[in-house]
C-alpha positions in Angstrom: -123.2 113.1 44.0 -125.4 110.1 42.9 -124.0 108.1 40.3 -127.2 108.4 38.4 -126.6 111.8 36.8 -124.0 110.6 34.3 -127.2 109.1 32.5 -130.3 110.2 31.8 -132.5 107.2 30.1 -134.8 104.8 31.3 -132.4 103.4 34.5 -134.3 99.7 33.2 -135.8 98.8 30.0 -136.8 95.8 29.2 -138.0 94.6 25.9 -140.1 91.7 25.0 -138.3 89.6 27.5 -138.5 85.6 27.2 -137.2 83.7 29.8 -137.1 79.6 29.8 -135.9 77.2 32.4 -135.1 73.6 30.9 -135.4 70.4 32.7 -134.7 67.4 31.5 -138.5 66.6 30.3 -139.3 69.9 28.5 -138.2 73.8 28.7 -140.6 75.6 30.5 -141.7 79.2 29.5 -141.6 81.5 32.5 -142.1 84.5 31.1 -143.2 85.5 27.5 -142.6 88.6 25.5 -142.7 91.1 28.8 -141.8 94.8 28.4 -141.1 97.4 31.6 -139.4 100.5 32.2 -138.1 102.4 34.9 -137.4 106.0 34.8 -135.1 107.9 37.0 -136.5 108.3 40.5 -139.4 106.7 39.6 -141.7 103.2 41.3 -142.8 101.3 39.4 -145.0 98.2 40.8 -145.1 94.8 39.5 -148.4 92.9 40.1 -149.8 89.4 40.1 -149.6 86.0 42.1 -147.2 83.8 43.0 -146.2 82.0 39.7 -147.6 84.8 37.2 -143.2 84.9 36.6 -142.3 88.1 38.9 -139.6 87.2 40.4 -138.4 85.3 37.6 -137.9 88.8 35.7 -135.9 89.9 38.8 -133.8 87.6 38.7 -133.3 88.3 34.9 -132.4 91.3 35.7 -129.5 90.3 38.3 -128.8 88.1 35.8 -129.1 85.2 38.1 -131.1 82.7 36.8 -129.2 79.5 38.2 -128.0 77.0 35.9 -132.0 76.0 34.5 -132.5 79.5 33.5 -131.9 81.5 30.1 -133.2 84.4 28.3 -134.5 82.7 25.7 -135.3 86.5 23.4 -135.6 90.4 24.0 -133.1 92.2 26.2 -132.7 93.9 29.6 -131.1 97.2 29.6 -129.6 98.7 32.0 -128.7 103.0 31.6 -128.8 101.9 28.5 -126.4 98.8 28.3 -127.5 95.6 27.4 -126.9 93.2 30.2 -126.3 90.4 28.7 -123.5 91.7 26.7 -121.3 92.5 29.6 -119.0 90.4 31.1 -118.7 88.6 34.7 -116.3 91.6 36.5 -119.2 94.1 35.2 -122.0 92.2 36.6 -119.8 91.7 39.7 -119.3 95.6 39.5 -122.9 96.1 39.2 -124.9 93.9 41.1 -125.2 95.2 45.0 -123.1 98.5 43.8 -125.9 99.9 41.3 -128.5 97.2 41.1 -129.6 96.3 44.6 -132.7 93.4 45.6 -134.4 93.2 48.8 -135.6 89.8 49.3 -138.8 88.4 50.9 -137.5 87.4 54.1 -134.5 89.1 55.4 -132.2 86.1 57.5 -131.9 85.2 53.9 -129.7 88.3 52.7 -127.8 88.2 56.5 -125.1 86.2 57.9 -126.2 84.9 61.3 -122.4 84.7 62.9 -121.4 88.2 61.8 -122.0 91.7 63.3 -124.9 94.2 61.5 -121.5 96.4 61.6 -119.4 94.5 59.6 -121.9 93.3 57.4 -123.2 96.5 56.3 -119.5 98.4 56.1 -118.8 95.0 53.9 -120.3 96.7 50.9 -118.5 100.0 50.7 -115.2 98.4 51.4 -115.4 95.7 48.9 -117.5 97.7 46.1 -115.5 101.6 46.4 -112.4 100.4 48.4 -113.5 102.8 51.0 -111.2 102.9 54.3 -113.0 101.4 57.4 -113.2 104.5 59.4 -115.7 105.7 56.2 -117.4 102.6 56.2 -118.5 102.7 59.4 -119.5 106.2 59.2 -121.6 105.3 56.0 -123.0 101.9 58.3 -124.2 104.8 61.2 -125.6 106.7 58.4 -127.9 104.4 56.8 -129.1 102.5 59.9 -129.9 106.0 61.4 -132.1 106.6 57.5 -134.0 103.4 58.5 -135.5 104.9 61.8 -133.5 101.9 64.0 -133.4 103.1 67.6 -129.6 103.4 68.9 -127.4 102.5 66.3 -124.4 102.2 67.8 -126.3 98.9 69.4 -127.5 97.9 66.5 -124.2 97.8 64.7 -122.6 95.8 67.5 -125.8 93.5 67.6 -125.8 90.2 66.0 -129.5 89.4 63.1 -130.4 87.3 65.7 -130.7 90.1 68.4 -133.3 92.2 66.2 -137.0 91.4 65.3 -138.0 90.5 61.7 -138.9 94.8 60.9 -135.5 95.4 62.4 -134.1 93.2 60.3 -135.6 94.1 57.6 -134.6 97.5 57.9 -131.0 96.4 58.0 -131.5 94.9 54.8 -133.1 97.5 53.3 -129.6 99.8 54.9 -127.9 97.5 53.2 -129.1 97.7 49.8 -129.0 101.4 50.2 -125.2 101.4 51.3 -123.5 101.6 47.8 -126.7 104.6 46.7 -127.9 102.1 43.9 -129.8 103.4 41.1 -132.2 100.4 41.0 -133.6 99.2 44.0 -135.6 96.0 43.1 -138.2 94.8 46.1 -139.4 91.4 45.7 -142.2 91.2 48.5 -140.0 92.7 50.9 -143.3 93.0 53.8 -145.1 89.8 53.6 -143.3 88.6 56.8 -143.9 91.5 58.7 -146.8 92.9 61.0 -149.1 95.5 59.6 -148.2 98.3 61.5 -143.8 97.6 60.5 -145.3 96.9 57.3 -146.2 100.5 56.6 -143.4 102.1 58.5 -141.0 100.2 56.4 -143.5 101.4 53.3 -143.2 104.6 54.3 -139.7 104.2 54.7 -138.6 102.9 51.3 -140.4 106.0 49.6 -138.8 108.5 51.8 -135.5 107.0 50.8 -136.3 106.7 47.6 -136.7 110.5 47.5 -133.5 111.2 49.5 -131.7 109.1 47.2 -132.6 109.5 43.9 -133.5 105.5 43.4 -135.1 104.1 40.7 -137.6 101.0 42.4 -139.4 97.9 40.9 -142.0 96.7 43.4 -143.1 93.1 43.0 -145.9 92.3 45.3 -149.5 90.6 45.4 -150.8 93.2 47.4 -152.4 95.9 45.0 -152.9 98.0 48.1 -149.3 98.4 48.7 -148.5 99.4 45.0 -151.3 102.4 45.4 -149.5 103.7 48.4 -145.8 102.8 46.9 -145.4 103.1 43.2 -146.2 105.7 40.2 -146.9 103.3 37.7 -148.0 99.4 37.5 -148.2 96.2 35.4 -150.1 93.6 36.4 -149.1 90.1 35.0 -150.7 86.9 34.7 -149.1 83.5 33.4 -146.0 84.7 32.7 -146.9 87.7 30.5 -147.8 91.2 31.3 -151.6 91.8 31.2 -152.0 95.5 31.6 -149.7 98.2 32.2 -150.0 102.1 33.1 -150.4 104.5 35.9 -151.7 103.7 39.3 -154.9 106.4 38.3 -155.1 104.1 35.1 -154.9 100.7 36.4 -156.9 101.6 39.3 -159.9 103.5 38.1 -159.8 102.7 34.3 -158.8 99.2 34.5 -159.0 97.6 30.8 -157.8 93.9 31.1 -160.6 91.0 32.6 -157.6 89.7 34.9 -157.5 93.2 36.4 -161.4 93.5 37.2 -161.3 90.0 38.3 -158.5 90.6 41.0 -160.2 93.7 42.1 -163.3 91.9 42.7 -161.8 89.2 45.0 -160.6 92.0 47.7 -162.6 93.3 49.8 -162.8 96.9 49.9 -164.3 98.8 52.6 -167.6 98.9 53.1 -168.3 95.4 51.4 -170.2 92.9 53.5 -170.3 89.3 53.1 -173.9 88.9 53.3 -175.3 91.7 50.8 -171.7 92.1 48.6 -170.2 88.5 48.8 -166.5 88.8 47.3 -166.0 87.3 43.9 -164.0 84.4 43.2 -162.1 83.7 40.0 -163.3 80.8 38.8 -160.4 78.1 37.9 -157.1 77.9 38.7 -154.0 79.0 37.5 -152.4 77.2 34.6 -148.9 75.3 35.3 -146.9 76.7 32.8 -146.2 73.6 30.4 -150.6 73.6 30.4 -150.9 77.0 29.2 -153.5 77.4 27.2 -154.0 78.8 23.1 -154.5 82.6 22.8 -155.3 84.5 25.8 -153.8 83.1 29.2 -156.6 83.8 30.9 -159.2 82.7 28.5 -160.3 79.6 30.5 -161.5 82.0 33.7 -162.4 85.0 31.7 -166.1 86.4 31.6 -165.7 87.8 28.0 -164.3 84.3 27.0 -165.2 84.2 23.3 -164.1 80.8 21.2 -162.7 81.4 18.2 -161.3 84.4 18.3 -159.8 84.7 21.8 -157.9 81.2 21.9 -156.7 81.3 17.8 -153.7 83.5 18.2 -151.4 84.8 20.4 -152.8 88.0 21.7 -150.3 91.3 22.1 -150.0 94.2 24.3 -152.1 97.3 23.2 -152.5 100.5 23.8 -156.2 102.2 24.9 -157.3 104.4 23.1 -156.3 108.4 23.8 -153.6 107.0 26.0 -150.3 105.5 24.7 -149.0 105.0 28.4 -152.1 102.0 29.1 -151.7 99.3 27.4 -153.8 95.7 27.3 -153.2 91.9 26.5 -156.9 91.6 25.4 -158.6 91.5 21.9 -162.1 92.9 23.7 -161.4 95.5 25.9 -162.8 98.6 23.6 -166.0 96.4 23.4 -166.5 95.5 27.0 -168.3 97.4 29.5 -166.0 98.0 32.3 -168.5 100.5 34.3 -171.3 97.5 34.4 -172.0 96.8 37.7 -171.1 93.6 39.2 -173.5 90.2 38.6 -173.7 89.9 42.0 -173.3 86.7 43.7 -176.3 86.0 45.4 -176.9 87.8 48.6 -176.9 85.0 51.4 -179.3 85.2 54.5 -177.4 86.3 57.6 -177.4 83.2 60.2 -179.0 84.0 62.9 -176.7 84.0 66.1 -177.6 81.6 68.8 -176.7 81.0 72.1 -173.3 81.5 74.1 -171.0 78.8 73.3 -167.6 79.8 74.6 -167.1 82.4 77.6 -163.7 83.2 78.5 -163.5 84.5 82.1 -160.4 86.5 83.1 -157.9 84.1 81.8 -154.2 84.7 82.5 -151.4 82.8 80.4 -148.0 83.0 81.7 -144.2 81.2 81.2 -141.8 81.3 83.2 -138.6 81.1 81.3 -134.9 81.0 82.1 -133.4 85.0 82.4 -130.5 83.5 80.6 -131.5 81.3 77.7 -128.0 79.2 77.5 -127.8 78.3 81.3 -131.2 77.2 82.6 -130.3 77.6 86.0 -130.7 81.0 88.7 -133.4 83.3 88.2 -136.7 83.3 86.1 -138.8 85.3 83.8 -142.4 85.5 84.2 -143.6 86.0 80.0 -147.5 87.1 80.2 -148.5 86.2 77.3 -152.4 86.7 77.8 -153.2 89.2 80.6 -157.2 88.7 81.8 -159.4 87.9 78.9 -162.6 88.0 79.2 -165.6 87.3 76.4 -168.3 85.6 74.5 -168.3 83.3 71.5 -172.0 82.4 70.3 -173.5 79.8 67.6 -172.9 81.3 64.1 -170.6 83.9 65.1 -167.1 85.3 63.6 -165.3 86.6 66.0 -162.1 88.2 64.9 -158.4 88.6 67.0 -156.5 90.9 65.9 -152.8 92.3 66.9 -149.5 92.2 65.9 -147.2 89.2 66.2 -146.7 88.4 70.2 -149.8 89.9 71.4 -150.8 86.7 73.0 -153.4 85.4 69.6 -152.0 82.1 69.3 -151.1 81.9 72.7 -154.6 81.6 73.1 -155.5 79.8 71.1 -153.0 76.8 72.5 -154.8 77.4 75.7 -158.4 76.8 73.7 -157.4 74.3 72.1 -155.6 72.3 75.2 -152.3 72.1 73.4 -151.5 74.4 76.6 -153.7 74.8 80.0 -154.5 78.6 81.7 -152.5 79.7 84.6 -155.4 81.8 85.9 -159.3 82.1 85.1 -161.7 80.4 82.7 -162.6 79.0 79.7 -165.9 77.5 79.6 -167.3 75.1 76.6 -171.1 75.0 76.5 -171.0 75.7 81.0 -168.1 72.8 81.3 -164.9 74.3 82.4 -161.8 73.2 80.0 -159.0 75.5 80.5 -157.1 73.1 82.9 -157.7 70.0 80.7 -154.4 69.4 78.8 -155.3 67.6 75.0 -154.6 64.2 75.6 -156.8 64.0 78.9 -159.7 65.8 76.8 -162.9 63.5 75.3 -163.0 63.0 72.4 -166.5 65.5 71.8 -164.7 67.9 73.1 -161.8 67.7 70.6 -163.9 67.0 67.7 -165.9 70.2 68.8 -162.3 72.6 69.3 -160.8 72.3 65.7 -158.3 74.5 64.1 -157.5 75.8 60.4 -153.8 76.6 60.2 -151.9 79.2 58.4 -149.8 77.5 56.3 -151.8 74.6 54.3 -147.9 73.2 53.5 -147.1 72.0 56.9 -150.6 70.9 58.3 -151.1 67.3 55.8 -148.8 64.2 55.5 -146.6 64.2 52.4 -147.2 60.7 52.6 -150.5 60.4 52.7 -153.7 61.0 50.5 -156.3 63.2 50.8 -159.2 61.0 50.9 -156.6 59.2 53.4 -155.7 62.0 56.1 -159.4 63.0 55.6 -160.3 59.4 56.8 -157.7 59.2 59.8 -160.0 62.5 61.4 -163.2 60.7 61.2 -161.8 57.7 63.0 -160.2 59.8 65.7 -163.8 61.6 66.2 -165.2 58.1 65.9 -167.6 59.1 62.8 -169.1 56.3 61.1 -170.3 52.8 62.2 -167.6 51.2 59.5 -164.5 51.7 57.0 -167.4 52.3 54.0 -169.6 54.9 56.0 -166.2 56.4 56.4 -165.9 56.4 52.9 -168.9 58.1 52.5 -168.5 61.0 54.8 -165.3 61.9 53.6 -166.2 61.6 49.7 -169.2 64.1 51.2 -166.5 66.7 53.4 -164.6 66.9 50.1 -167.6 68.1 48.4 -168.5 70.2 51.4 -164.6 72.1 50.8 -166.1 72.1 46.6 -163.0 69.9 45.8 -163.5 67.2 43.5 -164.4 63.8 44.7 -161.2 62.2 43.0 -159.1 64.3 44.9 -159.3 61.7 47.3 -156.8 59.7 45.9 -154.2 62.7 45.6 -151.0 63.1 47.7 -150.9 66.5 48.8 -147.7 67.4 46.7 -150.7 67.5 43.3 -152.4 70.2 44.8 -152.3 73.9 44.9 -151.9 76.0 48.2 -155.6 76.7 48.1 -156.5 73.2 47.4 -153.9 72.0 50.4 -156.3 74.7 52.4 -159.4 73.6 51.4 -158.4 69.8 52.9 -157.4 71.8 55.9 -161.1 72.6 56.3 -162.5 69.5 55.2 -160.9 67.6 58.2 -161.6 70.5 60.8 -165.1 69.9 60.1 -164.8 66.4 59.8 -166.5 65.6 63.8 -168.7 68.3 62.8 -166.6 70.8 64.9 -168.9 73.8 67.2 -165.9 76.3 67.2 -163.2 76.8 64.6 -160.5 78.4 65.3 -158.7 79.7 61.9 -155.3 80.9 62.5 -154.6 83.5 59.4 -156.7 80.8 57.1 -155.6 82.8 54.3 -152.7 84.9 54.9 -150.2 82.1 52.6 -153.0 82.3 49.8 -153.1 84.5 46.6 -156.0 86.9 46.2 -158.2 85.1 44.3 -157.8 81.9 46.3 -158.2 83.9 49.4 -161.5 84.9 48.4 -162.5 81.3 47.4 -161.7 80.0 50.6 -163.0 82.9 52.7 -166.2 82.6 50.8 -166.0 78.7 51.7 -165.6 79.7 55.6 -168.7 81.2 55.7 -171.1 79.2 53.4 -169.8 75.9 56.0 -170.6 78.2 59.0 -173.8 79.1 57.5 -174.8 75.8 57.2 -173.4 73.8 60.1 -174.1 77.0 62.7 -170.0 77.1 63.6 -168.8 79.3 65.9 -165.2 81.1 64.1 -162.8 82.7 65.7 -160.9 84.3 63.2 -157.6 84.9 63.7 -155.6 87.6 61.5 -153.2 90.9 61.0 -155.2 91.6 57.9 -157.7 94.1 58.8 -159.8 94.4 55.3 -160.3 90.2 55.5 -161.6 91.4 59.2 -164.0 94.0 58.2 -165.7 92.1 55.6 -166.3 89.0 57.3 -166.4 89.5 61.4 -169.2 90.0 63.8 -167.5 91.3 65.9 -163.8 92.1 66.5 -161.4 91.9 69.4 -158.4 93.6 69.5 -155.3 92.3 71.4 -152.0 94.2 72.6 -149.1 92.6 74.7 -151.5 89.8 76.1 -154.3 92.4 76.6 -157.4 92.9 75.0 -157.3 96.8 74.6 -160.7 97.2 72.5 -163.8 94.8 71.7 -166.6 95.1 70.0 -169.4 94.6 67.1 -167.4 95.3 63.7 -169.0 98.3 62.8 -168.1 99.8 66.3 -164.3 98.7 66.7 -164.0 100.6 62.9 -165.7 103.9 63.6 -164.4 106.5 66.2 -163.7 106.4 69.1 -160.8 103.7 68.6 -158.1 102.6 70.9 -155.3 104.3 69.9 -153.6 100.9 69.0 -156.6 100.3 67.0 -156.3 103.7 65.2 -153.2 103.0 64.5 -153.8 99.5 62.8 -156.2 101.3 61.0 -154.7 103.8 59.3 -151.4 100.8 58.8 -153.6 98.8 56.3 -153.0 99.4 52.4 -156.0 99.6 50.6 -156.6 99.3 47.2 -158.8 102.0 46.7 -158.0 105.8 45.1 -160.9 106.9 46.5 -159.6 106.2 50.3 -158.2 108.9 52.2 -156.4 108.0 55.8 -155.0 109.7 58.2 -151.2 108.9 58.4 -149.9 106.9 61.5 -146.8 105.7 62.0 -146.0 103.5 65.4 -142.3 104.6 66.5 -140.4 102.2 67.8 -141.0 97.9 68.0 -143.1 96.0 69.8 -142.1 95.8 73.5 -140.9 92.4 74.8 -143.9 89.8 76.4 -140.6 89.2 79.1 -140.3 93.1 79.7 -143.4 94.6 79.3 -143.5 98.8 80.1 -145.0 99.8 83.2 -149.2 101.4 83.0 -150.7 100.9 80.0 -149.3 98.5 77.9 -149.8 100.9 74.5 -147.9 103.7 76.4 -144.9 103.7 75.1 -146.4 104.2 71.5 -149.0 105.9 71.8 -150.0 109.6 70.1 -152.5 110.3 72.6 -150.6 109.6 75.6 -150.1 113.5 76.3 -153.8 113.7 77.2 -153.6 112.1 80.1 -152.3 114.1 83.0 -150.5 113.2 86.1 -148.2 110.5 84.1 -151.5 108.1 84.5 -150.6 106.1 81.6 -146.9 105.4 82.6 -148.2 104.1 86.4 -151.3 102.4 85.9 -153.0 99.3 83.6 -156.2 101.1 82.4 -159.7 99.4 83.7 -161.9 98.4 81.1 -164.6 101.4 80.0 -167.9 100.5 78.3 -168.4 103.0 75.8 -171.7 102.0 73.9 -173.4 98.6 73.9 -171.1 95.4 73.5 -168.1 98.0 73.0 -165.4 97.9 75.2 -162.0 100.0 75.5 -159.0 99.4 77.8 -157.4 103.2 77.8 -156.9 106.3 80.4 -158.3 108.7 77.9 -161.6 110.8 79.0 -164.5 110.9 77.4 -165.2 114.1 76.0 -161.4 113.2 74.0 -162.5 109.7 72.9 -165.8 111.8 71.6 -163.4 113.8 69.4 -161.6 111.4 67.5 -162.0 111.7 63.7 -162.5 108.3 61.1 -158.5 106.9 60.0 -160.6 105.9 57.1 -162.3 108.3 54.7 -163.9 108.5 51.0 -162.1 111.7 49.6 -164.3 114.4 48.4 -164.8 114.3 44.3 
C-alpha cells in the first residue's frame, strides 16, 4: 500500500510564498506572493521562462535553497505539515523517500563510478532499511516500469554505458524507488530527442497512474503541459500570472502574458509569410529592475498608466469560475476573442538559382574497436550514407533527425571543419568537399557561415561586441580601413535590431537572445550565400525564439541567403522551411517541399517524429506513436533498412525485405522523395498523425 492513503489533503499547498536570496549588495526577490496546490494523483504544470522563479519554488519545496536563499513569507505544506517547521531528520526522512525531483539533465542526479544497480537499490536500503536481496528486486522492478531493454544489463552497466533517454529513465526509476507521493519535474526532457522525449512523457503519466503520484511539472514548453498535466499556472517575473485547468488556460486564457506566449509559437498551419509569429516586445526584467504594478506592464498591449503601474496587482478569480484565477486589473474588459493585429504579411522571396548540390556524399570514421587501446582492429562509423540534394538562393531548407543521425556531421563536412570520404559537394559548380578550412579562400568562408546552438559558447568573454563583430569583417577582408569597419559593424548590429551601443558590451551584459542575435550579426558579417543554423533557437525561451526566428528570415529576405536549418523541433520546421529533409542513421530517409514531407504518405520515421511533437493546441488530435527501443549505434548500424528495427510498418513488407536490403530511393510526387520498401497502394493508405478534432 502507498503511503499516500494515510492522508487525504492537498499532497502540496503552498500559500503566498516569498522567496529572497541576499547578496551582499541587495536581497533579491525571486518569487513574490505565489500560491499552488497539488491534489492526490493529480499534474499539475508550472509554466514560464527561464528566470520567471520555477525552479526557485522547487527548490523551496526541498527546502534547499543554498545558503543565499530564504523564505522570506507564506508557507509550504506538505500533507498538511508545514515544512519549515520540521526539523533536519524529517526533511532527511522526506526528501527522496516522499518528495522526489527529477532534474534537467540526468549525469547530474548519477554517480559516474558506481553501478545503475547499486545506485538505485541505494534508496530503499538507506530510506526503509530494506535487505539487499529486496532492493534489488525493487531496482529490476522499476527499471523494467521505465521500458529499459534487458535489465539485468542495465543494472550491471555503468551511466556512462547508457544514452541520455536511458539515463534519464534511470533517474526517473530512481525517484520512483521509495513510491513518493510528490514527484517534482524540473525540465526533465529538454536534453533529450523528440521522439525519447514523448516516450519518457508518456512514461511519467503511466507511472503516475500506477503509482498514485502527485506531480509538479515545470517546463517552458506549453505543449508538453497539454499532453502531461491536469491543471497549470503560468508565471512571469517571479509571480504567478494565471492559474486553472489546461481547457481554461488553453482556450480561455485571461492574462496578456498568456496570449502573448501563445502568439510567439507557432501552431500548425501558421506560415511565416501570411501569419508571421508574434514577438513580445521587451525583455524580461532582472529582478532588482522590476517594475511598479503589473510585472509585465512594460510589454503589455493593454498597458494603461496610472492604473496598472500604481499598486501591486493580486491574483483573481474570473468570473463563474473560482478555479481560474488572473494577476491582471483588465482582464473582464479586454477582448480575448479579437483577432490578432497581424504583423504585416511579408512578400515570399522569390527562390533563385541552385547554390549548393550535394552529390552522393559519404562521411565515414574509422575508430578504434576498443576505445582505451588504440591499437588492433577498426570501426568504420558512417556517419552520412549518400546524400544527395539542392540548396537554391532564398531557400530554407530544414534537417531534421534525432541526435546521431549524421546533421552536424554534415554540416562539418560543409563547412570544411571536416572533408567527405566519398561524393560531392559543389558551391556555385566549384567542388569543395575535399578542401579542409584552412586551405579554403577566403570567399568561400565568408560565403559558408554558421549560427550555433548555444549563443554562450560561440563569443569571447573577453571581448566586446562591437569588437568580435569587427575581428569577422577583417577576416573576410570587409572594409578598405579600421573606420569603414566601424561602420559596417555599427550597421550589422542594426541589421540583428540590437542597439548600436551594444557595441561596447562584453558579452556577459547580454541576454541569451541578445548573445544570439551577435551570433548572426557576424555570420552575415562577409555577406554569407549559405547559413547554416545549427538549432539557432533550441537554448532560447519562447518569446526570444520567435524574435530571432522572425530575424532569420527578414535578413534572408533581404540579402537572398540560402538557410539550412538545422533542428529536432518539428513546429519551428513547419512554420519556416521550404522544404524539409529528413535524416536517419546518416541516411536521408524522406525529402521534400514542407507541405509534402507533413501530409501522408510519410516515412515511417517521419510519422513517427510527427506524432512525437507536443503541441500546444486542444484542438489537435494525433495519432499515438511511440518508437520502442534507442537509437541504434552509427558503429553498429542494423542490417536492410536502417528504420527497421523500429519500424510499425515493417510487417508489410514480405520476404524479410526490410531486414536484408537498404531501400532505393522512390519518387512519390514532384520534389518528394522516400527511402522505404513499403508499396504503393500501402504508402496511399496512410492517414494524417496530425488532425483538428471534430467540434
Amino acid at each position: 500500500m502507498s503511503k499516500m492513503a494515510e492522508y487525504d489533503g492537498p499532497i502540496l499547498e503552498i500559500d503566498k510564498l516569498s522567496i529572497s536570496f541576499f547578496t551582499r549588495q541587495r536581497d533579491i526577490p525571486a518569487v513574490m506572493d505565489f500560491s499552488i496546490s497539488v491534489r492526490p494523483g493529480e499534474a499539475v504544470g508550472l509554466v514560464g521562462e527561464s528566470g520567471c522563479g520555477k525552479s526557485t519554488v522547487a527548490l523551496g519545496v526541498m527546502q534547499d535553497l543554498g545558503k543565499n536563499g530564504r523564505v522570506v513569507g507564506g508557507t509550504i505544506k506538505f500533507k498538511g505539515r508545514d515544512l519549515a517547521e520540521m526539523s533536519a531528520e524529517e526533511l532527511r526522512d522526506i526528501r527522496g523517500n516522499e518528495i522526489a525531483m527529477i532534474y534537467q539533465e540526468p549525469m547530474a542526479s548519477l554517480n559516474p563510478a558506481m553501478k545503475i544497480g547499486k545506485q538505485l537499490m541505494e534508496v530503499p536500503m538507506i530510506h526503509e532499511g530494506v535487505s539487499k536481496g529486496d532492493a534489488y528486486e525493487r531496482a529490476l522492478e522499476v527499471v523494467t516500469d521505465v521500458r529499459l531493454p534487458d535489465p539485468e544489463r542495465i543494472l550491471n552497466s555503468f551511466p556512462h554505458q547508457l544514452s541520455g533517454g536511458q539515463q534519464q529513465r534511470i533517474v526517473i526509476a530512481m525517484a520512483l524507488m521509495s513510491k513518493p507521493a510528490l514527484l517534482i519535474l524540473d525540465e526533465p526532457t529538454t536534453a533529450l530527442d523528440v521522439t525519447v522525449e514523448a516516450a519518457v512523457v508518456e512514461l511519467v503519466r503511466d507511472l503516475g497512474k500506477k503509482y498514485g503520484t502527485s506531480m509538479l511539472f515545470i517546463s517552458h514548453n506549453l505543449g508538453l503541459i497539454l499532453e502531461t498535466c491536469d491543471r497549470l499556472c503560468v508565471m512571469y517575473s517571479g509571480e504567478a500570472v494565471e492559474r486553472g485547468s489546461i481547457e481554461d488556460v488553453f482556450d480561455d486564457m485571461q492574462h496578456p502574458y498568456t496570449q502573448a506566449l501563445f502568439r510567439s509559437i507557432p501552431l500548425p498551419g501558421a506560415d511565416k509569410n501570411a501569419r508571421p509569429l508574434v514577438a513580445i516586445p521587451g525583455n524580461f526584467p532582472l529582478p532588482h529592475e522590476r517594475p511598479p504594478g503589473c510585472n509585465f506592464g512594460p510589454r503589455c498591449d493593454y498597458f494603461e498608466p496610472g492604473r496598472c503601474d500604481a499598486d501591486d496587482i493580486l491574483m483573481a478569480a474570473v468570473d463563474g469560475n473560482d478555479l481560474h484565477q488572473s494577476r491582471c486589473l483588465k482582464f473582464n474588459e479586454i477582448d480575448w476573442s479579437a483577432p490578432i493585429v497581424m504583423a504585416e504579411p511579408k512578400a515570399k522571396a522569390k527562390i533563385g538559382e541552385v547554390v549548393l548540390k550535394v552529390d552522393n556524399l559519404k562521411k565515414y570514421y574509422e575508430v578504434a574497436a576498443n576505445a582505451l587501446f588504440s591499437g588492433g582492429e577498426t570501426k568504420v562509423v558512417k556517419a552520412n550514407e549518400t546524400l544527395s540534394f539542392e540548396a537554391r538562393e532564398s531557400e530554407t531548407l530544414a534537417i531534421v533527425g534525432e541526435s546521431g543521425c549524421g546533421k552536424s556531421t554534415f554540416a562539418k563536412v560543409l563547412m570544411g571543419l571536416e572533408t567527405a570520404t566519398e561524393g560531392e559537394i559543389l558551391l556555385d559548380g566549384i567542388n569543395i568537399e575535399q578542401v579542409p578550412i584552412e586551405q579554403r579562400d577566403t570567399r568561400t568562408v565568408a560565403d559558408i557561415q554558421m549560427v550555433f546552438q548555444n549563443p554562450f559558447d560561440t563569443l569571447n568573454p573577453s571581448m566586446t561586441v562591437g569588437r568580435q563583430i569587427i575581428r569577422a569583417l577583417e577576416i573576410f577582408r570587409v572594409g578598405k580601413s579600421e573606420r569603414d569597419r566601424k561602420k559596417r559593424m555599427l550597421e550589422l548590429l542594426d541589421l540583428v535590431k540590437l542597439p548600436r551601443a551594444f557595441a561596447d558590451r562584453m558579452p556577459r551584459q547580454l541576454s541569451g537572445g541578445q548573445k544570439q542575435r551577435v551570433g548572426i550579426a557576424r555570420a552575415f558579417a562577409g555577406g554569407a550565400r549559405i547559413v547554416v543554423a545549427d538549432e539557432p533557437v533550441s537554448a532560447l525561451d519562447v518569446s526570444v525564439q520567435a524574435a530571432v526566428t522572425d530575424l532569420l528570415m527578414e535578413i534572408q529576405r533581404n540579402e537572398k541567403t540560402t538557410l539550412l536549418f538545422i533542428s529536432h523541433d518539428l513546429s519551428i520546421v513547419r512554420y519556416l522551411s521550404d522544404r524539409v529533409m529528413v535524416m536517419y542513421l546518416g541516411h536521408v530517409v524522406e525529402i521534400g517541399e514542407t507541405d509534402q514531407v507533413f501530409s501522408p504518405p510519410y516515412h515511417p520515421y517521419t510519422e513517427a517524429l510527427l506524432s512525437a511533437v507536443p503541441i500546444a493546441d486542444t484542438s489537435i488530435v494525433k495519432t499515438h506513436i511511440v518508437l520502442e527501443g534507442d537509437i541504434p549505434s552509427a558503429m553498429n548500424p542494423p542490417s536492410g533498412c536502417p528504420f527497421q528495427t523500429r519500424c510499425r510498418w515493417k510487417g508489410e513488407v514480405p520476404d524479410g525485405l526490410c531486414d536484408r536490403e537498404v531501400p532505393a530511393v522512390k519518387q512519390l510526387a514532384a520534389g518528394h522523395q522516400i527511402k522505404c520498401h513499403l508499396a504503393d497502394d500501402i504508402l496511399a493508405k496512410m492517414e494524417p498523425v496530425i488532425k483538428i478534432a471534430a467540434e
